[in-house]
Backbone as CSV, one residue per row, in Angstrom:
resi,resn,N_x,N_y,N_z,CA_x,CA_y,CA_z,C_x,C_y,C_z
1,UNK,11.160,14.050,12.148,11.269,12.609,12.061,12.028,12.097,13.275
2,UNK,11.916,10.844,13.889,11.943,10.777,14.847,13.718,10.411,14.701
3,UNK,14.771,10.388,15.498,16.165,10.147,15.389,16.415,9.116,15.102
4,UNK,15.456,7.785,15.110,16.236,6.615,15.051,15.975,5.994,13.979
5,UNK,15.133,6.822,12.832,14.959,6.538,11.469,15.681,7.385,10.743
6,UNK,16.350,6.591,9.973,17.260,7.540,9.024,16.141,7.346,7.398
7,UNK,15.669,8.351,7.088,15.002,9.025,5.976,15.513,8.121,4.347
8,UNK,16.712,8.673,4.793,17.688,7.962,3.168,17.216,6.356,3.215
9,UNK,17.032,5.752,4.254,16.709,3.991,4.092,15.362,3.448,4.336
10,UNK,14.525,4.830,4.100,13.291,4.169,4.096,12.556,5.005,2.930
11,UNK,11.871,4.462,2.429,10.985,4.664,1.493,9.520,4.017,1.722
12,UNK,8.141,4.893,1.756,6.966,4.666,1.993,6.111,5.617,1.170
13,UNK,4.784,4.591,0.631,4.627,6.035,0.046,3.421,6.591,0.773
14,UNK,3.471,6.662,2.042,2.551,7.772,3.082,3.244,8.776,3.078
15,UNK,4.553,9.023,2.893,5.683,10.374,3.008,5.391,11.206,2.204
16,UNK,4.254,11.180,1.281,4.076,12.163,0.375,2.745,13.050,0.830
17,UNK,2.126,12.172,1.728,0.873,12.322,2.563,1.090,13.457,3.763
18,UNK,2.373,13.657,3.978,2.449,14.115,5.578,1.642,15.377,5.687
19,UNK,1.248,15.566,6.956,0.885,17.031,7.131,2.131,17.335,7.569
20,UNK,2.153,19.145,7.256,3.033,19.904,8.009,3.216,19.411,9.726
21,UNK,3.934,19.481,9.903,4.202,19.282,11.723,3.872,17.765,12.314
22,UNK,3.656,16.149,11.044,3.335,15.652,11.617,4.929,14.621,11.436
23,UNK,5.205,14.136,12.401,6.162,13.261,13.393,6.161,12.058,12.701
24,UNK,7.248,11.534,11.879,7.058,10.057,11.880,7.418,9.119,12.918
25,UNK,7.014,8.430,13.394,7.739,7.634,15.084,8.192,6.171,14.521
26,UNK,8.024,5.510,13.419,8.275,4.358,13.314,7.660,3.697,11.798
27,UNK,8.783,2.891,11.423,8.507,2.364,9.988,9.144,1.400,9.924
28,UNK,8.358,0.556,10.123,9.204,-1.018,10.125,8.329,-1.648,8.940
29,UNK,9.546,-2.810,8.276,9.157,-3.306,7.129,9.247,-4.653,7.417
30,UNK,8.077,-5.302,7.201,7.782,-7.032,6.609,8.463,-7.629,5.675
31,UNK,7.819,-8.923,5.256,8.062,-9.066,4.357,7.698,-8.385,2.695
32,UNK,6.626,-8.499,2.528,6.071,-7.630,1.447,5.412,-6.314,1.625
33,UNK,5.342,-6.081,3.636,4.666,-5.169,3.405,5.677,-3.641,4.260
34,UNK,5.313,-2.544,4.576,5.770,-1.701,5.735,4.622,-1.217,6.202
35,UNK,4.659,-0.606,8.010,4.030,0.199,8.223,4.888,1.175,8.769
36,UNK,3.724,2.726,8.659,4.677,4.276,9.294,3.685,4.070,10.175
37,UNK,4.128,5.160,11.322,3.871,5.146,12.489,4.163,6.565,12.629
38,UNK,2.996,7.639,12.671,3.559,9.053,12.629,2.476,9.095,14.612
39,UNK,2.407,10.151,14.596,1.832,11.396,15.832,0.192,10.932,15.602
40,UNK,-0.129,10.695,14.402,-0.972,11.705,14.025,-2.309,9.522,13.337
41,UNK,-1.317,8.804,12.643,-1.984,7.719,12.115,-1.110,6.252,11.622
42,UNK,-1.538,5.777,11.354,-1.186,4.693,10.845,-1.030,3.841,9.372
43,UNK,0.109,3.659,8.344,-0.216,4.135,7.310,0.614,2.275,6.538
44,UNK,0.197,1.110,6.171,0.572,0.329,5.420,0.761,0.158,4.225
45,UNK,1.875,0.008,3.644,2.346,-0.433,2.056,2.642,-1.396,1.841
46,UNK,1.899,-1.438,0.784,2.240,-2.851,0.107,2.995,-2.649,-1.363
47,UNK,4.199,-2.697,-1.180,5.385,-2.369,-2.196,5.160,-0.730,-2.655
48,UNK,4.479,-0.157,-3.788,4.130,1.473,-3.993,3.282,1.537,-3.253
49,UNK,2.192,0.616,-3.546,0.859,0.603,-3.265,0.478,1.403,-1.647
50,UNK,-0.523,2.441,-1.463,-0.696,2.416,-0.254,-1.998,1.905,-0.054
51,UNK,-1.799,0.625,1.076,-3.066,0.046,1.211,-3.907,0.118,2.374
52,UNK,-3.205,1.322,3.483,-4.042,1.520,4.177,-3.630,2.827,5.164
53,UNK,-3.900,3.784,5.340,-4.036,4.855,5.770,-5.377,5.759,6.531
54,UNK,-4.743,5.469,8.198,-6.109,6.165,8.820,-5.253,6.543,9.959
55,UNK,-6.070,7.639,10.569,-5.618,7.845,11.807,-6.282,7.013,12.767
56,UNK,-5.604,7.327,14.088,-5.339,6.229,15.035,-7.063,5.739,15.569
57,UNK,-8.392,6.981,15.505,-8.770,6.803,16.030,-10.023,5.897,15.016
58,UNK,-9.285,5.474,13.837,-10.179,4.787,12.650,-9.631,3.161,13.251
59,UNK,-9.064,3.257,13.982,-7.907,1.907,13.795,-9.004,1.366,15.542
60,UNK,-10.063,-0.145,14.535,-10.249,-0.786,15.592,-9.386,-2.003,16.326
61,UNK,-8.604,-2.675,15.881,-7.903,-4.039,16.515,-6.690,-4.268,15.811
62,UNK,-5.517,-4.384,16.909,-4.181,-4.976,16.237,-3.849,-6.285,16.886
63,UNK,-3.189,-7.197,16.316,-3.106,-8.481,16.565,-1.715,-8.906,15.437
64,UNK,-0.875,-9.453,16.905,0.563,-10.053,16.568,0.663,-11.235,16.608
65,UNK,0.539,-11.687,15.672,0.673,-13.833,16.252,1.779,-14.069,15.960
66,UNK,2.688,-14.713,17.844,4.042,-15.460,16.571,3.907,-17.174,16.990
67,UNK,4.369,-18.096,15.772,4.360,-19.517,15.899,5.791,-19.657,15.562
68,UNK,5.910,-20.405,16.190,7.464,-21.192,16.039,7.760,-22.041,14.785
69,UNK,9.043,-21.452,14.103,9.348,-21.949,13.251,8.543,-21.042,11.632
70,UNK,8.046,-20.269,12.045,7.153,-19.592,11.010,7.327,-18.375,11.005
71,UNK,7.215,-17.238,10.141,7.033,-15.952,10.254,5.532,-14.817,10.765
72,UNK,5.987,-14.202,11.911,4.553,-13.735,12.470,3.215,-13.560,11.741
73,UNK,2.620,-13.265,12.179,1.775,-12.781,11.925,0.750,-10.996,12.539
74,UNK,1.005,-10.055,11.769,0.541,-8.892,11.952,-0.821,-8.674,11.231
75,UNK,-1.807,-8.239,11.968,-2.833,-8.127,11.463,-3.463,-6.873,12.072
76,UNK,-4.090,-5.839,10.860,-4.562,-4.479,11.498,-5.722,-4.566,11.324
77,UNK,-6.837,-4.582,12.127,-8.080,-4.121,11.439,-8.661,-2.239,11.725
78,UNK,-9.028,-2.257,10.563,-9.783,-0.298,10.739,-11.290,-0.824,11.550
79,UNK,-11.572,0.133,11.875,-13.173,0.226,12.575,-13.818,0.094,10.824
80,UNK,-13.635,0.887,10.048,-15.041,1.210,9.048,-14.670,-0.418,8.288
81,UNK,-15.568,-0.720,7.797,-15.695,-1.913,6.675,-15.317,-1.629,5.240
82,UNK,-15.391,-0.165,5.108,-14.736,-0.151,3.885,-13.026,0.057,3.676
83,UNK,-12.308,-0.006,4.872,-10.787,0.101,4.870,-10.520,-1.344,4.966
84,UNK,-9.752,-2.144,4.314,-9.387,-3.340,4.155,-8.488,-3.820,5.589
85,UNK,-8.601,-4.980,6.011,-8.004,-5.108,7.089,-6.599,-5.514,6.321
86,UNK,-5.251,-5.824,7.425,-4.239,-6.092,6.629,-4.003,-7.052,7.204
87,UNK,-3.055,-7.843,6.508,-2.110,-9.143,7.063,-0.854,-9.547,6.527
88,UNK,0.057,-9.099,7.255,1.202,-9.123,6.993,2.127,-10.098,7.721
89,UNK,2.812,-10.670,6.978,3.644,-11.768,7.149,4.896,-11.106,7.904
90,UNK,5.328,-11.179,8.734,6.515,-10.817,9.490,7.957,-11.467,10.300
91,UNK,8.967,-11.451,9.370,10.216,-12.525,10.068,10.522,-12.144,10.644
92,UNK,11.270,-13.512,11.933,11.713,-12.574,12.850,12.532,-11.912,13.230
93,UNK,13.405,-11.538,11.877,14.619,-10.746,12.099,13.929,-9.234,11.995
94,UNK,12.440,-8.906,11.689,12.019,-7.647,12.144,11.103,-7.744,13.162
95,UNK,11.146,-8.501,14.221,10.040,-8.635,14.927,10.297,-7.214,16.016
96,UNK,11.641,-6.766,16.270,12.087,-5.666,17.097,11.505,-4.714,16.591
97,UNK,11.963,-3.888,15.068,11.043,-2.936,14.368,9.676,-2.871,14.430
98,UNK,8.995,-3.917,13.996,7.288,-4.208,14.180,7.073,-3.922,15.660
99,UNK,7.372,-4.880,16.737,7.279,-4.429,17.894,7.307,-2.999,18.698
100,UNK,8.453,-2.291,18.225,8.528,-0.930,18.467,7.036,-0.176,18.211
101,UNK,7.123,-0.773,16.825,5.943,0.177,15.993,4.462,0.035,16.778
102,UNK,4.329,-1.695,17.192,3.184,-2.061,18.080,2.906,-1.152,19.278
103,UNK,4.374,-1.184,20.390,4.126,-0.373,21.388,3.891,1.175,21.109
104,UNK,4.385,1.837,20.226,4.319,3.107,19.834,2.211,3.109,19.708
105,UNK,2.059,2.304,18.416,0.331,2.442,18.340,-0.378,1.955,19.258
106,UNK,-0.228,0.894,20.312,-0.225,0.609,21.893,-1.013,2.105,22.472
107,UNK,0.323,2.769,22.795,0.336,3.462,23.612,-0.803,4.699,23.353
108,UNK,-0.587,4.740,21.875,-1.392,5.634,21.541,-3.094,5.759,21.272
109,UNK,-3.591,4.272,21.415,-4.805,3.620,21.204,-5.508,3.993,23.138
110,UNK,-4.312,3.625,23.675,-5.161,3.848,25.156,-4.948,4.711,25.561
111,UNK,-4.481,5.915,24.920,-4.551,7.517,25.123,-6.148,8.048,24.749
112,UNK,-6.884,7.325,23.312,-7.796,7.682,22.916,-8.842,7.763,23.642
113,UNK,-8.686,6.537,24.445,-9.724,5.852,25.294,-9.910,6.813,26.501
């Protein structure tokens, strides 16, 4: 797990999902929702619920909207039509966490390519 997540203060339920040897890099939480950010995929909760889990190379479009005076807007879409796209409401007292998490799946989207 990566050092700058401490385990004890996060709770997701992709953590039950992990493969052996795979890396969590980032887990930042919304308002209602979180995403993990491992090596390996990309994994959103919505409170227990896991509502979306794919690896990176299922993951067609991410999109951050922020408006003033409002809480962002995060939006994931998967390539297949049957993985639900997400939309998550985001304040901006986590816009640093989310952000992290953005550049982390960023980086890793134009590795694929």
């Amino acid at each position: 797990m990566d050092q700058q997540l401490n385990a004890d203060a996060v709770v997701h339920p992709a953590f039950s999902r992990l493969e052996p040897e795979e890396a969590v890099q980032a887990v930042a939480n919304a308002e209602s929702a979180s995403v993990l950010v491992t090596d390996r995929r990309i994994a959103v909760a919505d409170g227990d619920r896991l509502a979306l889990d794919i690896p990176f190379d299922a993951l067609r479009r991410i999109q951050f909207d922020i408006e003033r005076d409002r809480p962002a807007t995060l939006v994931i879409v998967p390539e297949h039509p049957a993985n639900e796209p997400q939309v998550i409401a985001v304040p901006p007292e986590r816009f640093e966490e989310v952000t992290r998490a953005l550049a982390l799946i960023g980086s890793r989207l134009y590795r694929l390519d």
